[in-house]
N, C-alpha and C positions, 0 to 999 in steps of 0.2 A: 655334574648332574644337578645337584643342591644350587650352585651358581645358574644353569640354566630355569630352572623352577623360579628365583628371585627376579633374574631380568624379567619371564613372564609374568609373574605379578605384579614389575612396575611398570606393563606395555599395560597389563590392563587397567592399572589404576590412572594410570596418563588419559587411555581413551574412555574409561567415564570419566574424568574431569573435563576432557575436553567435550566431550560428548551434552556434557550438562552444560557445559559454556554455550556451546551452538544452541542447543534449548534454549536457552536464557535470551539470547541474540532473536532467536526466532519469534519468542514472544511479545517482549519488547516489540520489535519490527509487526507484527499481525494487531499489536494493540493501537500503535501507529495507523495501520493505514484503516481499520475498523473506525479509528476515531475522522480521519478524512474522509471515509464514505461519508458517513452518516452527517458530518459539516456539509455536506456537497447537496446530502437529499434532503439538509434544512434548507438553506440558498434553495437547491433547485423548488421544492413545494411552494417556497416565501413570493419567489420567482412570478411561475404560476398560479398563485391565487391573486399577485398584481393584476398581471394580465389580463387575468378572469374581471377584476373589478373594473378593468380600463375597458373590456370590450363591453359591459353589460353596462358601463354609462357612455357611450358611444352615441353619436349621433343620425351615425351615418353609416350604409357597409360600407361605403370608404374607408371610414376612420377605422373602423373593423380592422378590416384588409390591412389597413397600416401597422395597428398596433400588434397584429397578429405575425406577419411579414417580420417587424423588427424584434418580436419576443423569439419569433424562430432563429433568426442569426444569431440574437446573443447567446441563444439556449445551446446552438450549434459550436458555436465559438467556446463557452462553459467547457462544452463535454468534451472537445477535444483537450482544450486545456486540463481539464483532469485526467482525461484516459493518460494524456502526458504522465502529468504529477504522480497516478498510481502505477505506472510501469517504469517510473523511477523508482517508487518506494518498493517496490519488488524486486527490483536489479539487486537494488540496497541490501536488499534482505537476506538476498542470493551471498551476497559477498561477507557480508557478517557472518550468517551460517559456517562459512567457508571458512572464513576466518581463523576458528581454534584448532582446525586440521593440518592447515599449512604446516606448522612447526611439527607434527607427526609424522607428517609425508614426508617431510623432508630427511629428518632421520631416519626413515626407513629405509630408501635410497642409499 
């Protein structure tokens, strides 16, 4: 009985340690992709106030139309390329998280 009491207090000293590891993993990983939003909505405003300056010394609504036209594709092109980048850093996250249980699950098996 005493023996079963001991294994339960190293089952649960295992899963807070590993518990605080995945914390750890998680944080790290949210400070991560916090810090690429926020890269993404400097670019994108820096972006945008060009634009703003190219169409309000324009000559022409042509030139309008053009500058406007090609800020939308790259703008378009941008956000896929990040929606990419941040649903990798999330997958990432997933797996780290994941990470310090494997070796729990597996001995529990």
């Amino acid at each position: 009985m005493e023996q079963n009491f001991e294994q339960a207090g190293k089952l649960g000293k295992e899963f807070v340690d590993t518990s605080l590891q995945s914390f750890a993993a998680m944080t790290s990983s949210m400070q991560t992709i916090a810090s690429e939003a926020a890269d993404y909505s400097k670019k994108s405003f820096a972006a945008q106030s060009s634009v703003m300056e190219k169409m309000l010394s324009a000559k022409t609504p042509e030139t309008v139309m053009e500058v406007q036209a090609a800020h939308a594709k790259t703008a378009y092109e941008g956000f896929v390329a990040q929606a990419t980048r941040m649903s990798e850093l999330y997958a990432d996250m997933a797996k780290e998280i994941y990470k310090p249980f494997e070796g729990v699950i597996a001995k529990a098996k």
